[in-house]
N, C-alpha and C positions, 0 to 999 in steps of 0.2 A: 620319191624325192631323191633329188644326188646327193652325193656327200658334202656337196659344199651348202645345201640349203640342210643338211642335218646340222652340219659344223652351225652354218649359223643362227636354227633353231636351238643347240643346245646352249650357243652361245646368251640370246635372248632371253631363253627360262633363267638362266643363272644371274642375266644382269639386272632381271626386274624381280628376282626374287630375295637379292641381298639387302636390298635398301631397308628393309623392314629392322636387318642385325645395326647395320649404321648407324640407321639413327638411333636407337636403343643406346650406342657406344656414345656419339656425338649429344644425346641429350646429357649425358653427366659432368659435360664440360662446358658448356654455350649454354646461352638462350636460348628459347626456341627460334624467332626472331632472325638471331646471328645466324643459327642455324639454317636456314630458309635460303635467306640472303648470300651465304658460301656458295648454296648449290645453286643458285640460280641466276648469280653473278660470275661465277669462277665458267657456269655452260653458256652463258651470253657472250662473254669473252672470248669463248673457242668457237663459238658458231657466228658468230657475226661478221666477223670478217670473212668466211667461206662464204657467207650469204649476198655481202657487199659484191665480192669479187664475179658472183655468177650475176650480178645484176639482172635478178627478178624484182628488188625489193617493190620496186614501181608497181607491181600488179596487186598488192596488198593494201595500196593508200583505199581504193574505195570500200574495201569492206574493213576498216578501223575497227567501227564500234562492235561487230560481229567478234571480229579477232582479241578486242578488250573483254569480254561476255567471257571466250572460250577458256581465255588464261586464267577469269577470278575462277571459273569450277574446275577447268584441268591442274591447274600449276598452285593462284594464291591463296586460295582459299583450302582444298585438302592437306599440301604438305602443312600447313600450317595444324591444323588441324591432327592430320596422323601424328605429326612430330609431339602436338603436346600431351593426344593421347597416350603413347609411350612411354611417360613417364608416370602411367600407372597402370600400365598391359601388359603383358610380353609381349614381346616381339610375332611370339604365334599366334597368338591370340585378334592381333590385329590382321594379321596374312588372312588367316579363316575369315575375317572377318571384310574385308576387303575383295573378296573371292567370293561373293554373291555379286558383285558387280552386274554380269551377265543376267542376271536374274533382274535386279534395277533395270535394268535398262530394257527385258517387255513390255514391264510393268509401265515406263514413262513411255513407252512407242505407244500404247496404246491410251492411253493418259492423254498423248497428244496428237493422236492423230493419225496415228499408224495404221494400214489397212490391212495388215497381215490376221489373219484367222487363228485364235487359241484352239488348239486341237485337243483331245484329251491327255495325249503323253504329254503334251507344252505345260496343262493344268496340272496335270503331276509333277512336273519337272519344277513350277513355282513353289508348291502346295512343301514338295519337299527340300526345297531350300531354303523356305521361309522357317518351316519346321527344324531347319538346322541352324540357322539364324536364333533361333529362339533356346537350342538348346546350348549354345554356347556363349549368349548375352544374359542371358536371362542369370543363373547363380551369379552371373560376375558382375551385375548390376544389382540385382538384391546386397551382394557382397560390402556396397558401398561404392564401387566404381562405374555409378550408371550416366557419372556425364563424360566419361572417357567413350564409354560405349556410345552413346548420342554422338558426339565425336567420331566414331567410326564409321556411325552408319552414314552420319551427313556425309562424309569423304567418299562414301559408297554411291550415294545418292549424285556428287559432284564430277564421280567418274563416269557415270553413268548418263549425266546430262553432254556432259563435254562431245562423244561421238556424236547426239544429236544434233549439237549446233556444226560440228565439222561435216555431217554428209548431208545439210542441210543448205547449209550457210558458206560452205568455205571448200568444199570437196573439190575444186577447181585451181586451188591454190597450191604452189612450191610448198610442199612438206616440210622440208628443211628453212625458208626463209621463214614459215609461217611460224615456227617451234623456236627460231632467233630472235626473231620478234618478240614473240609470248615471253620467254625469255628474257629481256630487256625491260620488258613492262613488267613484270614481277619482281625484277629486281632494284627498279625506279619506287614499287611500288613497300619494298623492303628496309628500301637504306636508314628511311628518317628511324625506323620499328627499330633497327639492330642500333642504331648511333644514340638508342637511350637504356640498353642494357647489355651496349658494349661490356665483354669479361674486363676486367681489371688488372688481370693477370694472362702471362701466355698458357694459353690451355696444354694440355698433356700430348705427348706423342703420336698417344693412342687418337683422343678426340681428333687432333689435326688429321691424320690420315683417314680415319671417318669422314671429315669434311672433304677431305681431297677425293677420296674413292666416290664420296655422293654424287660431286661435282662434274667430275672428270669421266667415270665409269659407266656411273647410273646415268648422268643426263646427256653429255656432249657425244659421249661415244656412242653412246643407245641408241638415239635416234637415227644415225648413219645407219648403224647393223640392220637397226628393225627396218628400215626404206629398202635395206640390200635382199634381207627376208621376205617383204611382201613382192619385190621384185623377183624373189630366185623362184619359190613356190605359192606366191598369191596371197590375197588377204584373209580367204576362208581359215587357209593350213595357217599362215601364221600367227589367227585369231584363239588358236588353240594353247599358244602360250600363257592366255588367260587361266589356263585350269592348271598348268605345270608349276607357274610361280609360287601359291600358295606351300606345296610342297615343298618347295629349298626352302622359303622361310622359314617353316616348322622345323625343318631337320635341321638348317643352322641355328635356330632359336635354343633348341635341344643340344646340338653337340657343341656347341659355341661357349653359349650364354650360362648352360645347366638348366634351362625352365622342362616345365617337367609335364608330359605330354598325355592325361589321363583318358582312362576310356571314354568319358564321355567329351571332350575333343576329337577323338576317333571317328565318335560316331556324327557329331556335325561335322566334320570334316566331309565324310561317304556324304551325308545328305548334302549338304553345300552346292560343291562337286559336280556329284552325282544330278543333283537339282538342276544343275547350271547347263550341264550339258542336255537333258531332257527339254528344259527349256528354251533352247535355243537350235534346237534340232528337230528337225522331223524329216520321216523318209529318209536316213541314212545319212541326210547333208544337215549342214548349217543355215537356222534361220531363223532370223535376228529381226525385230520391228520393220516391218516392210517389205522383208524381202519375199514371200509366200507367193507363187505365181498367180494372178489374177485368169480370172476364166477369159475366155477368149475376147466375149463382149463386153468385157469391165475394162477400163484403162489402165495402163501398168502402174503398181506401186512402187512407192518410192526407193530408193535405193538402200540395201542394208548397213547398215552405222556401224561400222567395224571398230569394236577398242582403240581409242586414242591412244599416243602412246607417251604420253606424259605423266608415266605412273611408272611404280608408287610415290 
């Protein structure tokens, strides 16, 4: 890989692994609601006029209702969801927890349709992510916090759907018109939510620049890097920023926040991870619902659903 597809790999870990500290900050000042609504109106505003000005938007009118689908599970429905989880998670705890992703998403390839083959290291690689899944929901859900956790895994289960409908449904389409789009319709779909528990007061410093960094950083600016990354070194290598993010999240959840990072978080962490990559892997390369080469006389399968990138 060159230095400029490192630059903007390391770029990428870092800007889908911060949102998790954000909104932890931005929940103690806003709604959740408001919150939502900042990020997904503040990246509508900066991406829609780039998307006007390249005039694709026309190629997107016939697939709508595809494009409506992908936004409630990519964009309205999780951040909604992670944001309200977090105000009874850490911030790490939802990373980890968000970071089986890759593992969802066999589970729904083959759920719907997928012809790619469970191998045994694949069965290994679910068996032990769900095992770390479990080892890290489970006290925090006995604990009393088990519909934050529900909350997390839907979000899990929502990111997970989302690449299916895009290398299904939309794999054809302007990545950047289609993410301005998604954008606008989440944020249509925000306004009335946030104008009934508008703050009363100007929020703190702190919150505001949360909301700015979500906005600005995590959404409008992300999406340009991650097109320049599947661009610089492909969507394989870039799809590996999935197992990197959980990591900053935990270490700024930790050096940030103070939460406090026990060994048995360690240890679902390695399984998670560790799971996510087994199962998405065989033979040395990446492979993801559909992508497993079909024998000669079988027809090709589908094409592999590479992480959306409208997360977290």
């Amino acid at each position: 890989m060159s230095r400029r597809g490192w630059a903007l790999f390391a770029a990428m870990s870092v800007i889908w692994g911060i949102p998790y500290l954000l909104i932890k900050v931005a929940d103690g000042g806003v709604a959740v609601p408001v919150l939502v609504l900042a990020r997904v109106g503040i990246g509508a505003a900066l991406l829609l006029p780039v998307a006007i000005r390249r005039q694709q938007l026309g190629t997107l009118r016939p697939h709508w209702r595809w494009l409506a689908a992908f936004a409630v599970v990519e964009i309205i429905t999780p951040w909604l969801l992670l944001s309200q989880a977090e105000r009874s998670l850490p911030s790490s705890t939802t990373g980890l927890l968000v970071a089986s992703v890759p593992i969802v998403v066999v589970v729904l390839g083959r759920l719907t349709g997928g012809t790619d083959r469970l191998t045994a290291v694949r069965w290994t690689g679910l068996l032990a992510g769900l095992g770390g899944v479990a080892v890290l929901a489970g006290p925090t859900a006995v604990g009393g916090n088990a519909l934050a956790i529900a909350e997390v895994l839907l979000v899990a289960v929502c990111y997970a759907t989302g690449p299916l409908i895009a290398s299904r449904k939309l794999a054809d389409l302007p990545s950047l018109e289609m993410t301005a789009v998604c954008l606008g319709f989440a944020a249509i779909v925000y306004a009335p939510l946030a104008a009934l528990t508008w703050p009363s007061a100007m929020p703190s410093g702190q919150v505001l620049a949360a909301l700015a960094a979500l906005a600005v950083i995590c959404t409008a600016a992300a999406f340009p890097i991650f097109f320049q990354l599947i661009a610089e070194v492909g969507p394989a290598r870039a799809s590996v920023i999935t197992y990197v993010n959980p990591a900053v999240a935990v270490a700024l959840g930790v050096a940030v926040l103070g939460e406090r990072f026990t060994p048995a978080m360690a240890g679902a962490f390695a399984l998670i991870l560790g799971g996510s990559v087994l199962a998405t892997r065989a033979g040395g390369r990446r492979v993801t619902p559909g992508a497993e080469p079909a024998p000669p006389a079988e027809p090709a399968p589908e094409p592999e659903p590479e992480p959306a990138p409208g997360r977290p």
